[in-house]
Each structure stands twice: as C-alpha cells, then as structure tokens.
N, C-alpha and C positions, 0 to 999 in steps of 0.2 A: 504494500500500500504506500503509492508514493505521496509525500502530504510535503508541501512547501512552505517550510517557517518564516519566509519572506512575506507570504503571503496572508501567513495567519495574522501575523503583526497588523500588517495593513489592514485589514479584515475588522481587526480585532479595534481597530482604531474608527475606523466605521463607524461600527456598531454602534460604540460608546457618544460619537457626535447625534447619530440617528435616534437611540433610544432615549440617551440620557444629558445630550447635550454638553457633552463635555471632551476636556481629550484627553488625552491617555496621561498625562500627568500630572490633571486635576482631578482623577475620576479617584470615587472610592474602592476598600480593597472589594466591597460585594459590585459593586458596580464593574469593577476589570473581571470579577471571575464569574460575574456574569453574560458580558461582552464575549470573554476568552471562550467560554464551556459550550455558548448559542453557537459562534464560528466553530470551534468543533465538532459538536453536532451535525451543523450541517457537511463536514467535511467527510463524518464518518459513515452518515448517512446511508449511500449505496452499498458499501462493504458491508454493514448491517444489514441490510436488505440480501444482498448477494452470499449471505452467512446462510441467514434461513431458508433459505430456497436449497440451496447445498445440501440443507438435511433433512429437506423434504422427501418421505420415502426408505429412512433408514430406521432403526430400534433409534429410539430415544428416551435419556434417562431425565426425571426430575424431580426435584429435592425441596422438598414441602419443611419449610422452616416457619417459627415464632419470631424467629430474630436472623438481622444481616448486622454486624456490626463493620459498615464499608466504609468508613469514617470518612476523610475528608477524600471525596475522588478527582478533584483538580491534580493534585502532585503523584498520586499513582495512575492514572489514565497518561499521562503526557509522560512520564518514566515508561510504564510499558510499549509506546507508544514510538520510545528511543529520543522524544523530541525534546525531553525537559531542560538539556544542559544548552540547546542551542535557542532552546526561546528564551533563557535567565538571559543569556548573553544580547540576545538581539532586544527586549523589552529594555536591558540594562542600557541598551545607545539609545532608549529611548527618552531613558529616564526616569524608569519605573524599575521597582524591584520586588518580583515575583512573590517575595516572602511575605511581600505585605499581605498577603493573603490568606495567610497563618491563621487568620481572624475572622476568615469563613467557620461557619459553624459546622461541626462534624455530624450526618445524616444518623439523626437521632432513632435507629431501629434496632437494636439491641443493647442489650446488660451484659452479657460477659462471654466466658467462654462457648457459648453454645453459636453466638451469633459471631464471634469473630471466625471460628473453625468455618462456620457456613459461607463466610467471604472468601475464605483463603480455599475452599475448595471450588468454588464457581471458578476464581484465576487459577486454579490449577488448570480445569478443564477445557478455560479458556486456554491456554497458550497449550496444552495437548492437541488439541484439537477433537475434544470428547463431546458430544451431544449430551451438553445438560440444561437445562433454563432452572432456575430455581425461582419458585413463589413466596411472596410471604405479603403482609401487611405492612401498607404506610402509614405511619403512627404520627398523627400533630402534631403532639406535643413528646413522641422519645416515652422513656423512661421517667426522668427528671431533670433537671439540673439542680446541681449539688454548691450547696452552700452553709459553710461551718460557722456559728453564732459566737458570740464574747464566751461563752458560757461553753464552748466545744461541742456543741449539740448539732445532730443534720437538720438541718433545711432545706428541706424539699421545692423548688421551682419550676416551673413551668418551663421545657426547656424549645422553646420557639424558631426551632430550627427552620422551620419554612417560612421566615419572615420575607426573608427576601424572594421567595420561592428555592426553586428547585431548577436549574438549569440543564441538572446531568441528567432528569428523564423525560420522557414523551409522555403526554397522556392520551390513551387510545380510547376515545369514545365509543367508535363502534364493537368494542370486543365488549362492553359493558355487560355486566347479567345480574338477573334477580335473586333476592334470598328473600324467600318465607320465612315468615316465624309467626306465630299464634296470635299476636299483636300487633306485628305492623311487616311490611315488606319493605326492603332497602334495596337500593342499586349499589354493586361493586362494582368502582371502575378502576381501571387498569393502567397505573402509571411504568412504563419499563424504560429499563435501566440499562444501557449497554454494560456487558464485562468483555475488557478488553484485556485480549491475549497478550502475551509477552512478546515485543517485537514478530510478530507473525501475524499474519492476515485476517484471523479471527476473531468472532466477535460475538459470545454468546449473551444472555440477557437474564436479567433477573427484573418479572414481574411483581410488583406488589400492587395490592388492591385499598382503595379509599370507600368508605362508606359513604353513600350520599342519600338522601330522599329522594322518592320518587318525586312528591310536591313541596318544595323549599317554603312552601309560603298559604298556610290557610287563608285566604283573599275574605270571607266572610271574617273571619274571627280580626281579622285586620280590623275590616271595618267598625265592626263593635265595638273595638279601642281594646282587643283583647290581649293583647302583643305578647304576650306569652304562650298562650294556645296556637296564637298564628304561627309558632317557631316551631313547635312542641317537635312535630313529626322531622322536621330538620335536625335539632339538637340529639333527638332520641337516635335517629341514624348516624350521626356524626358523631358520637359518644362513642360505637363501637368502635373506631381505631382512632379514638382522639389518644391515647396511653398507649403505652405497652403495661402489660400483668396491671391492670386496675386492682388498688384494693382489694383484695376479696373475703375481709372479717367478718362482711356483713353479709346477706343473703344477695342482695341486689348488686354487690360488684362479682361474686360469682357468678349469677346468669350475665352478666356480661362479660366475663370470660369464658363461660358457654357460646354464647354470641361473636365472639372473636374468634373464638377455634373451629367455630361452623361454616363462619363466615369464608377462610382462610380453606378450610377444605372444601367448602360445595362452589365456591367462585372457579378457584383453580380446575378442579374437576370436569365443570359445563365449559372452561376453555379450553382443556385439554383434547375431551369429545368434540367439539368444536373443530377444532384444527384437525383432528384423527378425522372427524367426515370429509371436510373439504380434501384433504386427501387419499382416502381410500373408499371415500364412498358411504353411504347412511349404514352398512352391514358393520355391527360392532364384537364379530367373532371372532375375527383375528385380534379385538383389541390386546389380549396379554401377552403375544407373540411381539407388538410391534415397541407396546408402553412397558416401561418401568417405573416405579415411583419411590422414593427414600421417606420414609418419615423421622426427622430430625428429631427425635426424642417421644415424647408422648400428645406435646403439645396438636399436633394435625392428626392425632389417632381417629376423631370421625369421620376423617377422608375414607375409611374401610365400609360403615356401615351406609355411609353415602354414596360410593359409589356400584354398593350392591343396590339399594334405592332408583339408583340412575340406570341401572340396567334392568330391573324390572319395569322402571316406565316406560324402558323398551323395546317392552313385549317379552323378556327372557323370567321363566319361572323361578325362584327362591334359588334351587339345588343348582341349578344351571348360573345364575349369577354367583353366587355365593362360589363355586369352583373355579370361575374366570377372575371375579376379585382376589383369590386367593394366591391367584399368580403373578398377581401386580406389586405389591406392597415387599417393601423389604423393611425392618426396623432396626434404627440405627437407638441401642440405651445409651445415656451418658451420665446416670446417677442411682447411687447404692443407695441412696438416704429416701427411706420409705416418706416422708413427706410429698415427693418429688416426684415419686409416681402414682401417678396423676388418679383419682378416683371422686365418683360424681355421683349423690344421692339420685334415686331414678325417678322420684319424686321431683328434685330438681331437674332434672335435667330433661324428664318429663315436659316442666312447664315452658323449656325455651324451645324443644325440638323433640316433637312427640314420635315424628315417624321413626327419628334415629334410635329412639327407646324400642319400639317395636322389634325393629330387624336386631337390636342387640340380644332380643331375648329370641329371635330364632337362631341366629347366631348360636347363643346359650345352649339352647336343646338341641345344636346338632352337635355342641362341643359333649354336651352329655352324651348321645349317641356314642360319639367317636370314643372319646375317654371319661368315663364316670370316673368321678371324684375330682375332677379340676372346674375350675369356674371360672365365667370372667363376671360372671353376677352374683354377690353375695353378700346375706344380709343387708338385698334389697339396694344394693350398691354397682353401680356401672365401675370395672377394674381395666382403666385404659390401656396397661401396657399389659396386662394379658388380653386384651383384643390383640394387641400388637403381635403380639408372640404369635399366639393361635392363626392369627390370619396372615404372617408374612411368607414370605419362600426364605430369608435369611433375620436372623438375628444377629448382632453383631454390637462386641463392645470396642473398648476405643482405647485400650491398652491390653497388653497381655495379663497383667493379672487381674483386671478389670474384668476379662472375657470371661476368667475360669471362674470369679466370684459370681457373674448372673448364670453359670453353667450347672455352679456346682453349690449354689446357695438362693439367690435371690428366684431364680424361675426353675432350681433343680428337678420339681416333678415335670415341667413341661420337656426340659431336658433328658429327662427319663425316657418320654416316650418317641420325642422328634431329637434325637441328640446331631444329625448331621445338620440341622437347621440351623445350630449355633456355630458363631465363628468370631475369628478379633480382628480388626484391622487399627491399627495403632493409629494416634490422631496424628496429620501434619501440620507443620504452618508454610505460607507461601514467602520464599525468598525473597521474591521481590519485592515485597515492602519491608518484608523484615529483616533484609541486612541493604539490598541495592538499593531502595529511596531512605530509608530511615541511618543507615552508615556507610556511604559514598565513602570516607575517608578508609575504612576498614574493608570496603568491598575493592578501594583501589590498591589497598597491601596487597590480598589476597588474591587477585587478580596479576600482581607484580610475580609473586612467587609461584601461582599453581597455572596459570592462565584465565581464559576468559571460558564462559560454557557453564561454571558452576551456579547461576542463577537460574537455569533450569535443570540441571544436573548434577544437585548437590554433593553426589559421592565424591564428585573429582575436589572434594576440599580433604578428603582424607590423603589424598599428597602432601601436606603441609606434615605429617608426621616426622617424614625425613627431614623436613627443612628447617628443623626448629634451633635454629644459629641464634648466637646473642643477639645480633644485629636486628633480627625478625623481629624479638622479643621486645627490645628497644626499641622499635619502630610501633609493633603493638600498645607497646603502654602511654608512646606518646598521642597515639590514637585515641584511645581510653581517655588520656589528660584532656583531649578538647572538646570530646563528649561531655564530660564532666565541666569544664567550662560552657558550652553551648548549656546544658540542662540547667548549670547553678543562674546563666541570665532569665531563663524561663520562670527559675521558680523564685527569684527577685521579683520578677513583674506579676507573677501572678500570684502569688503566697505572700509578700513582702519581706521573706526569708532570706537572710543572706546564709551561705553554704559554701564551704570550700573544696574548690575543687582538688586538691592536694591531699581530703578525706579519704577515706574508705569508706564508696557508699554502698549500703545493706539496705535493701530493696525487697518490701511486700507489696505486690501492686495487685489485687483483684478481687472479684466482689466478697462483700462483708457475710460472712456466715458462720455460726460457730466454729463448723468440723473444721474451717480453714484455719483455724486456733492464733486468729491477729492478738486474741486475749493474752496466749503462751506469749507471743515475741512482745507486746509492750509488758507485760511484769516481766520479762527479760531484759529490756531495758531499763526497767528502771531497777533491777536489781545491780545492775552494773553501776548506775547512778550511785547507788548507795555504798559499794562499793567503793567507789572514787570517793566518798564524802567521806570514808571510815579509812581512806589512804591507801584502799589495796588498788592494787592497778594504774598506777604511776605510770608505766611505762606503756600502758594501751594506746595504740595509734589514732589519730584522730576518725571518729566517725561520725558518719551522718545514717541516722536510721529513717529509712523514708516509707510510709504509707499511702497509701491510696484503695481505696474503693466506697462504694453505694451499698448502705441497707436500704432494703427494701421499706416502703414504707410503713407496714405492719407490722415491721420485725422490731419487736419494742428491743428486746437484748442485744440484737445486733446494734440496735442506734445507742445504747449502753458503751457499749464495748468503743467505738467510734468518741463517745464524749471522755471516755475513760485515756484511750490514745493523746486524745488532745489536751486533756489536762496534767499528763506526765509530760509532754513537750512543752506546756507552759512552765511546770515545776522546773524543766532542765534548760529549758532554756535561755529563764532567769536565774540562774544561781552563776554568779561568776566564778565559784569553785569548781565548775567543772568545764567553763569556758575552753575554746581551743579541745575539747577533747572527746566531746558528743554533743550532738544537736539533736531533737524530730521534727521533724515533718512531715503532716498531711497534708498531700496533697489531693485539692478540692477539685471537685469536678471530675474524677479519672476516666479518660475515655482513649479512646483509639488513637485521635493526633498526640493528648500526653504521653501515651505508653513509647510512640516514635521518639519521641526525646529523652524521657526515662533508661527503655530498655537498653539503647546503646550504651549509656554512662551507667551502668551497675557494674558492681563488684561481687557481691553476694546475691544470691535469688533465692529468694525463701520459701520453698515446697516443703511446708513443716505440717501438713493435714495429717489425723495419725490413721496407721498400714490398714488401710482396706475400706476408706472411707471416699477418697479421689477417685473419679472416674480416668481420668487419663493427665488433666490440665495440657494446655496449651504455652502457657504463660514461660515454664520453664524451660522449653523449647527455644521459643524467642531470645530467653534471655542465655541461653546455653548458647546459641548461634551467635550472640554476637561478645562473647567469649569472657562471661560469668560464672561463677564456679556456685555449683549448687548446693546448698544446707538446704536437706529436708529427711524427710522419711522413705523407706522402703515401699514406697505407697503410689500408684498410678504408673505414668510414666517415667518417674523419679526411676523406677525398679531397672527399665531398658536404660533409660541417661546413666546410668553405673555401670551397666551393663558394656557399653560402647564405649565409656570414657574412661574406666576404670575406679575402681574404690577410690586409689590415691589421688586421683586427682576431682575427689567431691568430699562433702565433710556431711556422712551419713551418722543420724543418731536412730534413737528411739526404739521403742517396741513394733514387733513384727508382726504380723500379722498371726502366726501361729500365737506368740505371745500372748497377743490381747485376747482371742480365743481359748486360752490357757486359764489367763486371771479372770475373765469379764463376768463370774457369777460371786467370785470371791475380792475383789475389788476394793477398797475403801480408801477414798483418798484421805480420810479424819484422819488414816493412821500413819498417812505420809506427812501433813500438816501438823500431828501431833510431835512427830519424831523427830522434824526437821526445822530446825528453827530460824535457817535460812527460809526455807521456803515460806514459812509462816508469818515473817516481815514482808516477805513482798507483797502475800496474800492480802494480809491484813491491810494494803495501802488501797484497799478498794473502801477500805470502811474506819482507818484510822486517822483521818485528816492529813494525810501525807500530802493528798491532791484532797480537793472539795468532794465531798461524796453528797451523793442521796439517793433517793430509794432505787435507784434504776442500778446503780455500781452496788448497795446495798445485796440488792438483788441475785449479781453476778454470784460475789461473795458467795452467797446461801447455794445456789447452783453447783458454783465449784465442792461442796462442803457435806451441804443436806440435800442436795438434788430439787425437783420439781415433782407436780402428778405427775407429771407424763415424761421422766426421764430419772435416772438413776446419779447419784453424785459424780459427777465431772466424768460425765459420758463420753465426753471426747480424749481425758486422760492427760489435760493440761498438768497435772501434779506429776505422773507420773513419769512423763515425760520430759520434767522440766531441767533436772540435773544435767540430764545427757545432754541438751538440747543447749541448755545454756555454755557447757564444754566446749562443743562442737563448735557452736560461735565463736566463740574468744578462739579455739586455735587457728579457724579461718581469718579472723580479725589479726591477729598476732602473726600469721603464717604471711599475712598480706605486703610485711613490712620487707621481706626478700623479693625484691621487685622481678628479679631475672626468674626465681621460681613458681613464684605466682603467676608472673606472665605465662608460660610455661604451660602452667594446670590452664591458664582460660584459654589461652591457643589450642591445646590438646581437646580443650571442649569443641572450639569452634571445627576444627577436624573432625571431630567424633558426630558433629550433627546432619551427617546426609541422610541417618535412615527418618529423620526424622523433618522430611519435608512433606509437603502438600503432595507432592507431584506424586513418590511413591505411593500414597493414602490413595491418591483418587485413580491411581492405575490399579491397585487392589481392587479397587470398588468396582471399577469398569470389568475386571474380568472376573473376580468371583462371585459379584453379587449380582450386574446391572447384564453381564453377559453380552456386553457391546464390541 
C-alpha cells in the first residue's frame, strides 16, 4: 500500500482550514488528530474495502468480546502503517509536533486484561493475515475516569472520550438491527474500526455497536411540557452502552448488564447471518462449516442460546439447531475466581430476555439427556460458562497451568466426560506497541544487534543470548535511564510527583482486586518504611514504588485498599527521614497510553497474585519484553516466564500451589500475626494511626485477621506470604545496584520473551481451534 507523507501533510493541512479554520500551527492537538485520522481514513479506505472482499468466500473467525482496550490509535495505526517517523519529521518542518497529541483521549472500551489481550490479538491477525473481525460494544462514557481525592479515596468520573468524536471509525447505518426486549426495542448500530496490519496490506476490522432509539423524541409528550417522558425511550436505549460493567449491586444495573450482553450477542449474530447470506445465499447449512466464533470469557455466552433462537426462526427444528450451534462457538476462560463466572437468576434474566431462558432450559434437558448429573441450571440459576463449556467445540485457558486448573478443578466433571474438548493456548501480547511504538530506543539496540524481523517474529530476539557483551548491557541501561527520565516528566505533569530517574522503579500496574494482593506490596512498603525509620536498611538503593489501577465501582475493599496505598505514600513521602531513599506513587487514571510510558521504564514487575488464583496476566509479558525482571508467584504465566528465562534470572517467592492446597482447610493467619511481630506492626498500620484509618482500612484489618461471611481469614494468604515476599524484594532491590548484572537478568528477559507474543497465540488459535 503505497501512501504518500507529502501528501498527507498537505491533506492534512486542508482539512484543518476546511473544517476548523485554522492551520496547522494554530490548530488544537484534537483538532490535528482529527484533520490527520479523516485524511487517513480516507487514504485507507479502498485497501479496507479490497481486504473484505479478499475474504469473501473463505472460513472466517470472530471474536465476541466485552472489552477492546485499543487505546490511543493515532500513534499505532501510523507505526504499523511504517509512516510514523517520516510524518514526526515532515509535521516537524511544519511546525507542529506530533506528540502534542498525547492529549487525545485513549478509546475508553475496556478495564484491563481481558480487553487489552482482545487488541493485541485483532493486530496479530491483522499483520498475519488471518480472517478475524472482532465485535464488541461502544461504551460513552468507558469504564470511568479515575480521580484520587485529598483524602486518597477513588473518584469515579465520567470518562468523555467521544467528546471530540471518534475519527478512527465509520458509522454504518445501513448494517443497523433491532433488539427486542419485553419493554422496549432498541437499534444497534455499527461503528467499525479499521485494524491495521503491520507494514503489510491488510486491514481487518473490529465492529462495535451503539444503542440508539428507535424514536429519539416523544413529539406528544414534548408538547405537554413533559420533557422527561419525551426522552425516556432515548435515554433508556442509550443507557445500554453508555458504561462499560454498570453497577450491578442493585437489581436494575444487572438487567442492564443482561441488556449489554444480549445486546452484544444478538447485534453481532443478525450481522454475521447477514453477511453469511449475501454470500452464500439464504440456505444456513453450511453455516458451521464456513463461521467460527471465540467467546472472550463469559461475558457474550448468550450468543449460544441466541443463535440457536436464530436458527429456528429459520425454519431448523431445536435438535437440528442446537447440533449446528454446537459447532460454532469455541470458549476462551480467563478467571478461576468463582465471582467471575458469570451466573444469572432465571427469574432475572427471565424478565430482560425471556426467549433466551427458554432455549437455556432445553439446552438443560438435552444436557440431562447427554450427561445426568451436570447442569448448566441450578437452583433455579442460568451457569454461563457451563453453557460455554457444554456448547463449545474447544475450551481453552490462557496459561499452562491455568489450562490444567479449569481441566482438573474448576469444570473437572465436564472434563471427565469431553476431556479432548479442553486445551491451553498461552496469552500473547503484540510487539508492536509493546516494545516498537512504546520503546523505539530499545527496539533500535535490538535491532543493532539481532537484526530487523523480530517485530513480527519474536523468536529471533533469542539471538541476543550470545550477544550479551558489556557494551550491550551498557547501552541497555542507558536505555532504561531515558525511559525513566521520559516516564518521571509524565508523572511530574500528571501526579505533581517528582521521581528520580536514577531510582529503582518497582512497578504494580493493573486492575484493583484482592487476589492481585496490591494490599501485600503497600504493607511491604511500608514495612520497609519502618525499617529505615528504626535505621535498618541504610544502604537500600533508592526506590520508587509505583501503582496504578481502577476499582471497580462496587468494590467497596478494593477502593479501601486504593485509599490505604495513598495514604502510606502520603506518610513516606512527607517524612524527610526517609527522603532520597523511597517515594509512592499512584498513578491516577491507568490506562493503555500510561502503561506505554510506565512499562518501558520498570525495573521490577510485580506478578505477586498467590499460585493458582491468575489466569495467565498479560501485564508481565509486556513488562518482561521490555526487559524487567519479575517478583511474583508461581502462578499464571509467571510459571512459563521462569520457565524461559530461568529461576536466576527472576526473584520467585511464595507458596505453590500444591502448598496452599496442602494448608487451605488448616490455615490461620491469627497464628502468623500472633507469632510474628514484624508482621503484626505493619498489620496493625491499617488500624493504629500510623496512616488515618476508618472503617473501610478498619475493615481490611478484620479480613486479613477474622475473615468475612462469605470468605475465610486472609483468603488470599497476604500473611502468609509476606516474609518471603518481602525477601525476595529487597534482594531484587539490593541485587539492582550491580548495574552490568542486572542488566544482564533484564536482557536475558527480553531474549526469553518470543514464546510469549500475540503472533504465536493467534497462530494456535487459527489452527487448533478456529481450523482456518
């Protein structure tokens, strides 16, 4: 695809006089990457047109997600794209500097790892050139945006990502369709999203859908002065993907995550059908010979019972639908934590989607049929990912011992009886944002020494093993040094934090949840705190301990846990006694463009969830490729990163997972807290005024200690955990100050991480699962 930068400029300069009246060195940064994203569009236009007609005719796979976390796609469309370095240069004789654009808001459609994996495997498929579209929901307002109060509390915002609009998609009116529901009927329409391949001609597409009313405006109730009535049916349809995960404490924000997830399955589905006729014709019996479809966790699980629905309204009787939906659906799980999988009163779920309750219970009694004693209904309750199970052709987890725990624990009886049905394909992330746009300076080392090719062909970074001269080493860490410099001016502007880049920064970055035990690493910190104030630890190198992530809104403990971080960083980083020698920092708002600047400048990456609780994480990956040495647990992916990179070069603690299976009925953390009287000061800083307490750190406290109804004392095994945990820190911390052998360990990382790209992930998929 040949695309002329002379032209774009010019183009681009246009635009800006035409739309907005301005020129290119007055214009704002939403105004240039508005100008820039339209001439683009129109640039790529044909090759997107000319993509899908390409795969008109062949097996096609696609990937039904809740979440795309595709963050800001100005700077990775134009890198993939080859064109980024020579349009910085040609805008820069303009007078304009690219970066100002920083300031574009990141496409607010996912929360963490379930939606970044679902980005980074669209670009895989894109620059392979695999037949996949992925669907999902356009969400108004995102998740939230994240704001920390005087008091370290979250603040929940509205996070207004389409204020300016949306330049990087199309909206397709004509592919629009209806959804029933008992109450009102809404239009989903269909904004898509080019995905563009990696220097290569392709150009796959991720749909997502907008709810809208059928009537915007009751005209009667208008004129009565009713102005509320007149909206009703407008706000009530546009509610469904005003959020991502609404609330759902209450009865009414669960039926509208019933309403999102039907949404999301029966739109996609009638365009899917759609497209399948206009090319093969109204006859839908070949459909599961030609479709494939992924379901990204549990969330699109009524895509099953819907498109058995859709094939009897087309004329195919129950046994005969039900055997052809059966060959469609693969299910991809990504969480052991029974919250998570996903289950729905049929009383509720009744009242949003009555037909889908139906077919669930014939579903049901043909599951009895096939295998008495398993269910996917019980005690009167719809069990989403065993529809998933029962009705897929593959199940698959997302790390190796991830795979063996839903094989051999979480779904074992289903296991029992379909055991070839399960399988593991380890998660990837995609290189090209995660080392070639996000560390050019580290992508041109590696590039100096191993060649060019490893941005789609991560193995060839295992040649660096031979290469590892001092020279390399030192050229790496001065790399590392300006990361840390670029990241410490970010988080000056946006934290008001100053931070040194001459630190050693330790790095938690990702969403807020118990089992991910952010709790363990700040009374880790501040146990070090306290150490320095009691004189031990004189000789610790300086560090900066940095967090980031979102609770959820409902998650009263996690926003605990989140005030509790922020009030030890306030305690440390007003005491001049321990100036110069640790800082914290949360960082607000963490989303996809921070983690760009974050994950290059880490030193430590903290995978500390304890063994058998991670489904895979993504997170570590990133921060392993761009050559961070990992503290964490035997647990997810962590297990294969030791695995490739060797023990010596990561700083493994904790209990294993046979362990905690060993202790977990005999357990008592009282008698660790009793015995140990370190641990017992740091505990006690939830509730001794060390930091400000109240009922929510109070709370914690009692969890770690006396548990809850609904959970056993310190379920997650923060106590038990904490000695080794804390060790393992400090020798990484301390181990850091041998600059040539530390370099050394993160180099060997970044070598070690080819098994662990997108690219191999989504070539698994394509041939064991999707059969393309």
């Amino acid at each position: 695809m040949e695309l002329d930068c002379s032209r774009i400029v010019a183009d681009t300069n246009e635009y800006l006089k035409l739309t907005y009246d301005v020129s290119m060195k007055d214009a704002s940064p939403h105004e240039l990457h508005s100008a820039l994203a339209h001439v683009m569009m129109m640039q790529l236009s044909r090759r997107w047109s000319e993509c899908k007609t390409a795969r008109k005719g062949k097996r096609h796979a696609y990937y039904f997600s809740a979440e795309y976390l595709i963050g800001r796609l100005v700077y990775s469309n134009l890198f993939n794209l080859g064109l980024l370095e020579e349009l910085k240069s040609l805008f820069a004789i303009k007078g304009v500097d690219l970066a100002c654009m920083e300031e574009v808001e990141d496409a607010a459609l996912g929360n963490g790892g379930l939606g970044r994996l679902a980005a980074c495997y669209l670009d895989a498929a894109a620059t392979a050139g695999i037949p996949l579209t992925g669907y999902g929901l356009r969400y108004r307002f995102g998740l939230f945006r994240q704001r920390i109060d005087e008091n370290g509390n979250q603040r929940e915002l509205a996070d207004d990502w389409l204020k300016y609009g949306d330049p990087w998609s199309y909206r397709r009116d004509k592919h629009t369709v209806k959804i029933d529901f008992p109450d009102h009927t809404v239009l989903a329409v269909p904004y898509d999203v080019p995905v563009i391949g990696y220097e290569n001609d392709n150009i796959g597409t991720l749909r997502l859908w907008q709810c809208e009313a059928v009537e915007e405006l009751d005209f009667d109730a208008f004129n009565a002065q009713n102005y509320e009535r007149a909206l009703a049916a407008k706000n009530k349809a546009e509610d469904i993907t005003r959020v991502l995960y609404p609330n759902d404490s209450e009865w009414e924000g669960k039926r509208l995550r019933i309403k999102q997830q039907y949404v999301l399955s029966s739109a996609s589905l009638q365009d899917i059908v759609r497209n399948y006729r206009e090319i093969y014709g109204p006859d839908l019996s070949a459909f599961p010979e030609r479709i494939t479809i992924q379901l990204n966790d549990t969330h699109p699980a009524m895509s099953i019972p819907e498109l058995i629905r859709i094939f009897m309204a087309d004329g195919f009787d129950f046994d005969t639908a039900f055997d052809m939906t059966r060959r469609v659906f693969s299910y991809t799980n990504h969480t052991v934590m029974g919250e998570a999988l996903e289950r729905w009163p049929l009383d509720l779920l009744g009242s949003v989607v009555p037909e889908i309750v139906n077919i669930i219970w014939q579903i049901e009694n043909r599951l009895q049929r096939e295998h008495p004693g398993l269910h996917i209904i019980w005690d009167n309750t719809a069990y989403m990912a065993n529809l998933s199970v029962y009705m897929s052709t593959h199940v698959n987890g997302v790390a190796r011992i991830h795979s063996e725990i839903i094989r051999h624990d979480i779904f074992r009886d289903w296991a029992a009886v379909e055991p070839d049905k399960f399988t593991g394909i380890t998660n990837g992330v995609t290189p090209r944002r995660w080392l070639g746009l996000c560390n050019p300076e580290l992508t041109e080392l590696l590039r100096d020494r191993v060649g060019s090719g490893f941005l789609t062909d991560l193995d060839r970074l295992g040649a660096l093993r031979d290469n590892l001269d001092s020279d390399l080493i030192a050229r790496f860490n001065a790399v590392k040094h300006t990361k840390k410099e670029q990241l410490a001016a970010v988080v000056l502007k946006r934290e008001g934090v100053a931070i040194s880049p001459d630190a050693v920064f330790d790095v938690q970055v990702k969403r807020l949840h118990e089992y991910k035990r952010q709790l363990m690493n700040a009374l880790s910190v501040m146990d070090i705190y306290l150490a320095i104030k009691r004189g031990d630890l004189a000789d610790l190198p300086n560090t900066v301990f940095l967090f980031g992530a979102k609770a959820a809104p409902g998650y009263v403990r996690a926003k605990s846990i989140i005030r509790y971080i922020n009030r030890v960083a306030r305690l440390v980083n007003n005491d001049p006694d321990v100036a110069g020698k640790i800082k914290v920092v949360f960082l607000q708002n963490y989303n996809c463009s921070y983690a760009e600047h974050i994950i290059p400048a880490a030193d430590i990456s903290e995978q500390i969830s304890p063994a058998g609780t991670e489904a895979s994480g993504t997170g570590n990956m990133k921060l392993m490729l761009n050559g961070a040495v990992t503290l964490g647990t035997m647990d997810g992916a962590n297990v294969e990163i030791v695995e490739a990179v060797g023990a010596e070069n990561a700083y493994i603690f904790g209990a294993t997972v046979e362990d905690i299976t060993r202790i977990r009925d005999s357990y008592r953390s009282r008698d660790i807290y009793e015995r140990d009287e370190r641990i017992r000061r740091v505990v006690d800083t939830l509730v001794d005024g060390t930091v400000e307490t109240d009922d929510g750190l109070r709370e914690l406290w009692g969890a770690l200690l006396d548990g809850a109804s609904w959970h056993r004392p310190d379920h997650y095994y923060v106590l038990y955990d904490f000695r080794s945990y804390c060790d393992a820190r400090l020798r990484a911390i301390y181990d850091w100050r041998d600059r040539e052998s530390f370099g050394r360990k993160c180099l060997l990382n970044v070598a070690a991480s080819g098994r662990f790209s997108a690219d191999r992930a989504i070539r698994e998929y394509a041939e064991k699962i999707w059969e393309l």
